[in-house]
C-alpha positions as a printed NumPy array, in Angstrom:
array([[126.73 ,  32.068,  24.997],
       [124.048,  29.414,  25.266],
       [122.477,  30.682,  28.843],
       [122.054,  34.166,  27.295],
       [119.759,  33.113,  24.831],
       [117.729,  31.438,  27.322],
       [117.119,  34.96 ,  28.396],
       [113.991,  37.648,  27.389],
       [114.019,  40.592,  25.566],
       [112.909,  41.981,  28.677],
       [115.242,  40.546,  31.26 ],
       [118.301,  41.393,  28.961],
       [116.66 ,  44.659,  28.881],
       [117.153,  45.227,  32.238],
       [120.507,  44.043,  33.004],
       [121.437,  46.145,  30.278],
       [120.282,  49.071,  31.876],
       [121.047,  47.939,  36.141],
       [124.576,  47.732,  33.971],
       [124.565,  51.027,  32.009],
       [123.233,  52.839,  34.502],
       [124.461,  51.891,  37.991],
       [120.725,  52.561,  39.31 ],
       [118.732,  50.746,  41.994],
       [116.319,  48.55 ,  40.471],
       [113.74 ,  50.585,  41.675],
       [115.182,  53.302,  40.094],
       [115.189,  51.265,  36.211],
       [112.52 ,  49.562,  37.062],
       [110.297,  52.885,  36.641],
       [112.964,  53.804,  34.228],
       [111.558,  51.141,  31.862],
       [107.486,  51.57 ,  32.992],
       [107.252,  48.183,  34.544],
       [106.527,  47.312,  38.511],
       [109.342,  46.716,  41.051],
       [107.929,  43.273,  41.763],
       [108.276,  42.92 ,  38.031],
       [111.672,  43.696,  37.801],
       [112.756,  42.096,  40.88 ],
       [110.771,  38.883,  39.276],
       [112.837,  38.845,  36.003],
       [115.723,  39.192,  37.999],
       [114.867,  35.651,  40.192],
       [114.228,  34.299,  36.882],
       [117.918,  35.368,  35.421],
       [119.571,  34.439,  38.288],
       [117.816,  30.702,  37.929],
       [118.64 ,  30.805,  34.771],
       [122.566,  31.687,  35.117],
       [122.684,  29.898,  37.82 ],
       [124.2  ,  33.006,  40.269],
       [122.951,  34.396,  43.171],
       [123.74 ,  38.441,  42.619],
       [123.968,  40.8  ,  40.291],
       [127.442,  41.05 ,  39.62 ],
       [127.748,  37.067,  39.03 ],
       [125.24 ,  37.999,  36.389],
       [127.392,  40.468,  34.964],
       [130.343,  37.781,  35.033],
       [128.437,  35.115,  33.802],
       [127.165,  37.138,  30.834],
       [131.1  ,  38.602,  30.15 ],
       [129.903,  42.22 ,  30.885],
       [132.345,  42.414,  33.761],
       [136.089,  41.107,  33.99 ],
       [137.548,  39.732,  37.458],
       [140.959,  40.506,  37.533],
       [143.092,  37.644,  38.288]])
Protein backbone atom coordinates (compact mmCIF):
# COMPACT_ATOMS: atom_id res chain seq x y z
CA UNK A 1 0.00 0.00 0.00
CA UNK A 2 1.51 3.23 -1.26
CA UNK A 3 0.15 5.62 1.80
CA UNK A 4 1.78 3.18 4.27
CA UNK A 5 5.07 3.77 3.13
CA UNK A 6 4.61 7.35 3.40
CA UNK A 7 4.51 6.52 7.03
CA UNK A 8 7.60 6.52 9.94
CA UNK A 9 9.08 3.92 11.70
CA UNK A 10 7.74 5.68 14.51
CA UNK A 11 4.17 6.44 13.57
CA UNK A 12 3.72 2.74 12.34
CA UNK A 13 5.15 2.03 15.63
CA UNK A 14 2.46 3.35 17.32
CA UNK A 15 -0.52 2.28 15.52
CA UNK A 16 0.91 -0.96 15.88
CA UNK A 17 0.79 -0.84 19.41
CA UNK A 18 -2.86 1.71 19.93
CA UNK A 19 -3.80 -1.66 17.70
CA UNK A 20 -2.17 -4.50 19.71
CA UNK A 21 -2.89 -3.17 22.71
CA UNK A 22 -6.29 -1.45 22.92
CA UNK A 23 -4.57 1.32 25.26
CA UNK A 24 -5.21 5.06 25.48
CA UNK A 25 -2.58 6.86 23.79
CA UNK A 26 -1.50 8.12 26.86
CA UNK A 27 -1.20 4.89 28.05
CA UNK A 28 1.42 3.72 24.73
CA UNK A 29 2.57 6.78 24.51
CA UNK A 30 4.65 6.21 27.91
CA UNK A 31 4.56 2.67 26.82
CA UNK A 32 7.04 3.59 24.05
CA UNK A 33 9.12 6.59 26.23
CA UNK A 34 7.95 9.39 24.06
CA UNK A 35 5.58 12.58 25.18
CA UNK A 36 1.76 12.56 24.77
CA UNK A 37 2.01 15.66 22.60
CA UNK A 38 4.40 13.48 20.67
CA UNK A 39 2.24 10.80 20.11
CA UNK A 40 -0.82 12.71 19.64
CA UNK A 41 1.49 14.72 16.91
CA UNK A 42 2.37 11.56 14.86
CA UNK A 43 -1.05 10.70 15.01
CA UNK A 44 -2.25 14.34 13.18
CA UNK A 45 0.46 13.55 10.89
CA UNK A 46 -1.01 9.83 9.98
CA UNK A 47 -4.27 10.91 9.81
CA UNK A 48 -3.04 13.76 7.07
CA UNK A 49 -1.37 11.37 5.60
CA UNK A 50 -4.30 8.63 5.19
CA UNK A 51 -6.43 11.04 4.73
CA UNK A 52 -9.02 9.86 7.87
CA UNK A 53 -10.11 11.59 10.65
CA UNK A 54 -10.00 8.67 13.60
CA UNK A 55 -8.34 5.96 14.59
CA UNK A 56 -10.28 3.25 13.37
CA UNK A 57 -10.35 4.79 9.64
CA UNK A 58 -6.65 4.38 10.19
CA UNK A 59 -6.97 0.91 10.99
CA UNK A 60 -9.27 0.49 7.76
CA UNK A 61 -7.24 2.38 5.62
CA UNK A 62 -4.11 0.43 6.55
CA UNK A 63 -6.28 -3.22 6.21
CA UNK A 64 -5.71 -3.93 9.99
CA UNK A 65 -9.45 -3.92 10.52
CA UNK A 66 -12.33 -5.48 8.26
CA UNK A 67 -15.91 -3.70 8.02
CA UNK A 68 -18.30 -6.22 7.58
CA UNK A 69 -20.52 -5.64 4.75
Amino acid sequence: MIRRRMLTKVELALLEELARSGDTVLVVSLRLDMGYQTAKNHLTNVYRVLRVHSLTQAFIALGWLKVPR
